[in-house]
Structures are given as C-alpha cells and as structure tokens.
VEXDREN-307955 format. One line per field, with one value per atom (N, C-alpha, C): residue in three letters; atom name; x, y, z. Coordinates in nm, 2 decimals. Layout:
r <- (ALA ...) .
a <- (CA ...) .
x <- (X ...) .
y <- (Y ...) .
z <- (Z ...) .
END
This chain:
r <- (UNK UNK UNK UNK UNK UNK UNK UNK UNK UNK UNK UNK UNK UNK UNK UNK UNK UNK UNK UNK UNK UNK UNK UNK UNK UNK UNK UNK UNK UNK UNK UNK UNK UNK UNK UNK UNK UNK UNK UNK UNK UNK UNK UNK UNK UNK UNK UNK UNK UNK UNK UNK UNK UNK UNK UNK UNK UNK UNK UNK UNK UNK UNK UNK UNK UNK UNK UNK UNK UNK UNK UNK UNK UNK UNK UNK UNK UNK UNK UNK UNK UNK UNK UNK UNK UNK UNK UNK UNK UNK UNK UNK UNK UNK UNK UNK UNK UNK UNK UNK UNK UNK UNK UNK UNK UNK UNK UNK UNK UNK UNK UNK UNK UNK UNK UNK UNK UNK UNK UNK UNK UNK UNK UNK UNK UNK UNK UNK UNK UNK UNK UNK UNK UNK UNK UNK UNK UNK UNK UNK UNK UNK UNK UNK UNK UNK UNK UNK UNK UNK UNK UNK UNK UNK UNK UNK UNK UNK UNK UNK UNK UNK UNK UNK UNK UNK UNK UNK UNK UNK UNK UNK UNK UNK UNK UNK UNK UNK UNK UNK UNK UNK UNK UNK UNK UNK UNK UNK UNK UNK UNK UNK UNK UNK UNK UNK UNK UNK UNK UNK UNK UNK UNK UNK UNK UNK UNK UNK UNK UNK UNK UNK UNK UNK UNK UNK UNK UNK UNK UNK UNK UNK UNK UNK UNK) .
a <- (N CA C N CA C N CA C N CA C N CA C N CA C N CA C N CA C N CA C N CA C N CA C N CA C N CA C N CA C N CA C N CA C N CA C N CA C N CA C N CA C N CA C N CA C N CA C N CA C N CA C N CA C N CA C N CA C N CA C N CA C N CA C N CA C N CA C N CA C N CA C N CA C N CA C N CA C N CA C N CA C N CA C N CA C N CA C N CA C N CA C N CA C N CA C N CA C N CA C N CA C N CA C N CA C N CA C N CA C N CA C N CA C N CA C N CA C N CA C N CA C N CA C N CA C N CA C N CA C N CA C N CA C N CA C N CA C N CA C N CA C N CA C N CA C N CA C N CA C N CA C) .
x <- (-5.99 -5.86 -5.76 -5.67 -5.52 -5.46 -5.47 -5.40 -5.21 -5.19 -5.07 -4.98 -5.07 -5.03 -4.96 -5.08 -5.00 -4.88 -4.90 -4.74 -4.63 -4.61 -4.51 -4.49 -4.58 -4.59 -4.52 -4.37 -4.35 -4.30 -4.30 -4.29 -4.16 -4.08 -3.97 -3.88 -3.84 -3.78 -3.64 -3.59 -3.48 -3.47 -3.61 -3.61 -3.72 -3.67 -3.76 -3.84 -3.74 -3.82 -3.97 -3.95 -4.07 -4.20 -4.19 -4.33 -4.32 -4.46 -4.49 -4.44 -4.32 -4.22 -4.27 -4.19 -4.27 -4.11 -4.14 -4.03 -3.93 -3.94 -3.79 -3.66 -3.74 -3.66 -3.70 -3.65 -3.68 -3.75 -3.92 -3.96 -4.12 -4.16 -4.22 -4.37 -4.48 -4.60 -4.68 -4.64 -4.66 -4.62 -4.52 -4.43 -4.48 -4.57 -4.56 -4.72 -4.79 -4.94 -4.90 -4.80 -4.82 -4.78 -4.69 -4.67 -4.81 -4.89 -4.99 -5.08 -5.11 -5.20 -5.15 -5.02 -4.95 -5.02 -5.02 -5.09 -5.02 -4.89 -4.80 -4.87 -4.89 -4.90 -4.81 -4.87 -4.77 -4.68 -4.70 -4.59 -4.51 -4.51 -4.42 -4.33 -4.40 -4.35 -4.23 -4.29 -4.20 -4.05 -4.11 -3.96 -3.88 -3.93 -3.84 -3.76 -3.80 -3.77 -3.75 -3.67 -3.69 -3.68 -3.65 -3.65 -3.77 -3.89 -4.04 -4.05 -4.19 -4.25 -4.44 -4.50 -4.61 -4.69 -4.68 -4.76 -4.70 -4.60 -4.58 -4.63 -4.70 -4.78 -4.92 -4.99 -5.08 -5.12 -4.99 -4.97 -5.06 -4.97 -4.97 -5.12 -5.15 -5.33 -5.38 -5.37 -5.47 -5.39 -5.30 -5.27 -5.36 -5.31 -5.41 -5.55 -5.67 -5.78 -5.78 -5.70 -5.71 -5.67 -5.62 -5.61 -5.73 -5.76 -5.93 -6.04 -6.01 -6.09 -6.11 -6.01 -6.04 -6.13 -6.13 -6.26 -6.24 -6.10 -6.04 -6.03 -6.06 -6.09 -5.98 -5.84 -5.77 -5.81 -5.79 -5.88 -5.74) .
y <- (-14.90 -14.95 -14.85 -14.88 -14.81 -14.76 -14.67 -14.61 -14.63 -14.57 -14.59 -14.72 -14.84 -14.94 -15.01 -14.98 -14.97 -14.93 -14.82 -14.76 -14.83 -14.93 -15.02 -15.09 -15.16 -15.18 -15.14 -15.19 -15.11 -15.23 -15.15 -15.21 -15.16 -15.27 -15.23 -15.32 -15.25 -15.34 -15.47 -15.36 -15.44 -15.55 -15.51 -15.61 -15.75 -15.87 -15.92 -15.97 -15.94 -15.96 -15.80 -15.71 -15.65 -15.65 -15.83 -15.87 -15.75 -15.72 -15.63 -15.71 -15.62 -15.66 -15.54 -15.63 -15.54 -15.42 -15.27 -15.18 -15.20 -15.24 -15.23 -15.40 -15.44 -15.55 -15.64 -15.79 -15.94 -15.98 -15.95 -16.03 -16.00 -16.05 -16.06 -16.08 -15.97 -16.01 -16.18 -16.24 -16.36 -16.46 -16.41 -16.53 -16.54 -16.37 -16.38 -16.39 -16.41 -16.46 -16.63 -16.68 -16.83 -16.88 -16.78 -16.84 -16.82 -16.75 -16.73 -16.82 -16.83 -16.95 -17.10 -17.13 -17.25 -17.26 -17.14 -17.18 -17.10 -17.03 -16.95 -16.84 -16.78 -16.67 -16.54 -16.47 -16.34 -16.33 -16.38 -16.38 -16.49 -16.61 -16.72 -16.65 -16.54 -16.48 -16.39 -16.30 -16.18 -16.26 -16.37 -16.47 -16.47 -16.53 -16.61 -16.48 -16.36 -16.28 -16.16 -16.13 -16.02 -15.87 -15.84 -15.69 -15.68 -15.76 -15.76 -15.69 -15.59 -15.49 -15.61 -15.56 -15.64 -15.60 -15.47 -15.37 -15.43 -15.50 -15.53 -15.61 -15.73 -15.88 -15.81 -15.71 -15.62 -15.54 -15.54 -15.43 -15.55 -15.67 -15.81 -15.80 -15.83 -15.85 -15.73 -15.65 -15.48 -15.50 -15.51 -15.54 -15.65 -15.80 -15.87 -15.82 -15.72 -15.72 -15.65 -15.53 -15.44 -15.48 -15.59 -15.67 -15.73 -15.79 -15.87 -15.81 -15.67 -15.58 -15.50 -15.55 -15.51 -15.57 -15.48 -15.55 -15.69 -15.72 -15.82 -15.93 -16.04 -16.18 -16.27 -16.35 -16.44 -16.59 -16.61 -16.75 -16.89) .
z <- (-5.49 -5.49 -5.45 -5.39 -5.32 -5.46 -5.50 -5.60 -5.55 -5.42 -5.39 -5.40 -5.35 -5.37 -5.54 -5.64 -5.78 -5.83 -5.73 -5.77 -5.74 -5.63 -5.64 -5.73 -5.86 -5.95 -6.06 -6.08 -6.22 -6.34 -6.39 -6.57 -6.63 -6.66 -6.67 -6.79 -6.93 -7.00 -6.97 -6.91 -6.88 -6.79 -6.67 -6.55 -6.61 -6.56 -6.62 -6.71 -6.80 -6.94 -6.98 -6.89 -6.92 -6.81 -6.77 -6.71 -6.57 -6.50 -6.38 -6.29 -6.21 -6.09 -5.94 -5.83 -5.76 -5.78 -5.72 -5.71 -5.80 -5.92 -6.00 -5.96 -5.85 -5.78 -5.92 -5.89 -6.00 -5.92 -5.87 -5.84 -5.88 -6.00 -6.09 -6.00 -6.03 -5.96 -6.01 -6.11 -6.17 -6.02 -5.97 -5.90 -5.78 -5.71 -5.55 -5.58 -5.69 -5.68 -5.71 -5.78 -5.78 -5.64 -5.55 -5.40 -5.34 -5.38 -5.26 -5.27 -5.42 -5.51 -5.46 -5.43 -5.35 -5.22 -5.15 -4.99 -4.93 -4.97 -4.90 -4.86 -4.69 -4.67 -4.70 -4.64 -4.65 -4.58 -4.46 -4.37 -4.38 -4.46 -4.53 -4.68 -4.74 -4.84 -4.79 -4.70 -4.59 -4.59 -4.51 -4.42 -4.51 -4.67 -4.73 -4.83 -4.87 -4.93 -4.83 -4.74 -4.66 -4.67 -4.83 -4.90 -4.92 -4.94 -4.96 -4.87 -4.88 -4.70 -4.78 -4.65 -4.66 -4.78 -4.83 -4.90 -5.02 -5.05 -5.16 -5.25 -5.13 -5.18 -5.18 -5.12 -5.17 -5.27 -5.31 -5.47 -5.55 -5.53 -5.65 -5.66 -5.53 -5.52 -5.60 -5.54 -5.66 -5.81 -5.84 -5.96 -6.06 -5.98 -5.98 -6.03 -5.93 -5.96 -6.09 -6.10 -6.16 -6.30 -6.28 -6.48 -6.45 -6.42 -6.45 -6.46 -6.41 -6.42 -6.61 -6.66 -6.78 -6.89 -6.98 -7.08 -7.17 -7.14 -7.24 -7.19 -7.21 -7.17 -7.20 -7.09 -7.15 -7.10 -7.23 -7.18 -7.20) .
END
C-alpha cells in the first residue's frame, strides 16, 4: 500500500465531527466511498468537486482497505 497516499488522510477534531476527511478539507472519506459505491467515477467525483486531485479518491480506497484490514470486525 502507498504509504504516501494515507497521508492525505487526516483526522481532525474540529473538521467533521472527527470522522477521516480528505487534506483537512469537509470532505469526509465516508462520503467520496458512498459516491463511488453510487456508480460515481472518479472523474464524475473530480467534475463535481474541483479542489479534489485524483490521488485523493485513492487515499479513500487505501484507507478503505487499510481499516478492513484490521483485526476488529463491524458488523
């Protein structure tokens, strides 16, 4: 996994309630996996949010794996 890509990843009290946003921005990796999970590509995501870079909706994805990757199960 792109270690660098995580790093877009941050965790931030004040933003969002907390939840993992991408760069400090309000845009919650929760929101750009439920667009993708819709059918939305990445280049429909790009259009509609234009401060997004592509590497951003790739963070979501490695973030994504890298929580399921852990030992704890939400069911």
């Amino acid at each position: 996994m792109n270690a660098s890509l995580l790093e877009r990843i941050t965790l931030n009290p004040t933003i969002c309630h907390g939840k993992p946003c991408i760069r400090n921005l309000r845009y919650p990796v929760e929101s750009i996996l439920e667009y993708l999970t819709a059918g939305d590509s990445v280049a429909d995501i790009l259009e509609e949010f234009e401060d997004l870079e592509a590497a951003d909706i790739m963070a979501c994805l490695a973030y994504a794996t890298a929580s399921v990757k852990t030992k704890s199960v939400i069911v």
